[in-house]
C-alpha positions, 0 to 999 in steps of 0.5 A: 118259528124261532132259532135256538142259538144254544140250549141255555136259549130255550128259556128265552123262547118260553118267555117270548111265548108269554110275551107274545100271548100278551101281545095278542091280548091287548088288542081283544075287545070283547073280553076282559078276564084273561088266563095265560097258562105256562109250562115253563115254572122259569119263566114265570118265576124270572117275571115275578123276580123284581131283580131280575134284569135279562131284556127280554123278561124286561120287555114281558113285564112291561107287557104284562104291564100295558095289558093289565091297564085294560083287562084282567089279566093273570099268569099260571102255571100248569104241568106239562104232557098230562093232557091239558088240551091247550098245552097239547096243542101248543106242542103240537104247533111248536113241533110244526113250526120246526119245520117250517123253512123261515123263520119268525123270530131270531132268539140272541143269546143272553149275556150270560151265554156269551161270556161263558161261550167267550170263556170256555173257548178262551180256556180251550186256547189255552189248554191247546198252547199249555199241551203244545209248550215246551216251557213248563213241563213240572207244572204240566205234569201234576197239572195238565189241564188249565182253568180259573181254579187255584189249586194252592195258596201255598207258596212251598206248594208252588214251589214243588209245582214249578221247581223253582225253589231251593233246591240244588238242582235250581241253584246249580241250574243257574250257576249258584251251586257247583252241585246239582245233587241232595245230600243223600247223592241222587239230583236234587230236584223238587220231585226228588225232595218230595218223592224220593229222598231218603232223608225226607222218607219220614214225611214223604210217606205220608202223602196219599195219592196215586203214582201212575197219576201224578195230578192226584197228589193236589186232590187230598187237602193234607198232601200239601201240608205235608209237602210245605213241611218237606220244603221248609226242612229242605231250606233249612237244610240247604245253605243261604245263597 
């Protein structure tokens, strides 16, 4: 029996099911035609990939190699659960062997389930601290979940997402402006310019996106075009600093 650390492991089993079959057949004697038939496609396609690099597929070629020196020796593929004895058999055992209170073989994971274990929890962190943070509550709000996606290229974009730009309320944030307000007299904040101000109406009605939920302004492409054109008017609008 062998311990399955994660599904993406499954894969490995088969090809250690190929490379134990091997292993038994360079010890037969009397033979020397030798079928090994396969209901895993993966696996033998991973053993005809000349790129393919995984140790275990490795360690099956080179098998395949040593036993190939002495016999005849050829790798099939059948399709599954239609009947074929052997392959029935095999699931019978297979399904035995869970039951088993030891085990055979311990299957590690590959490189590749690692680091995307080590990934995944790295994100979740992540997400776990932005949720918990006091720091950054503009960005939050159109975006709430952290990952490796950019979601903008813009810089003017950015601006909005931060509400770090030149915007009255920024300035007088820092005591460079003794006013926090647009011209059109309501707190001039990033939302505000983008959303709400009057005087940006003209563009700000076109942004398509759902205002009970603010994420979705970054999914229609078009949306930050628009908004690079409100924040490049809004900088021309506003005095040098």
């Amino acid at each position: 029996m062998a311990r399955l650390p994660d599904h993406s492991s499954v894969f490995q089993a088969e090809v250690l099911g190929i490379k134990l079959a091997l292993d038994y057949c360079k010890d037969i004697q009397h033979i020397k035609d030798i079928h090994i038939y396969s209901d895993s496609r993966a696996a033998l396609q991973s053993l005809a990939d000349p790129i393919n690099h995984n140790s275990l597929v490795q360690k099956t070629k080179q098998a395949f190699l040593r036993t190939r020196e002495r016999l005849s020796i050829k790798l099939h593929w059948i399709k599954a659960h239609i009947g074929y004895q052997g392959n029935e058999r095999a699931d019978q055992l297979a399904k035995e062997a869970t039951l088993r209170p030891s085990l055979d073989f311990n299957i590690p994971k590959p490189t590749s389930s690692l680091k995307r274990n080590i990934r995944t929890g790295l994100i979740d962190q992540w997400n776990d601290r932005w949720f918990m943070s006091t720091n950054g509550r503009q960005t939050y709000k159109y975006i709430p979940l952290a990952g490796l996606k950019r979601k903008t290229e813009i810089p003017q974009v950015v601006h909005f997402l931060t509400n770090h730009g030149r915007f009255q309320y920024y300035f007088f944030r820092f005591r460079l402006s003794n006013t926090q307000n647009c011209s059109c007299g309501q707190i001039g904040n990033a939302d505000h310019y983008i959303l709400h101000c009057p005087l940006n109406s003209d563009l700000s009605g076109k942004l398509v996106f759902d205002a009970e939920n603010p994420p979705s302004i970054l999914e229609t492409k078009a949306n930050q075009a628009i908004i690079k054109q409100i924040v490049d008017r809004v900088d021309t609008s506003i005095l040098r600093i």
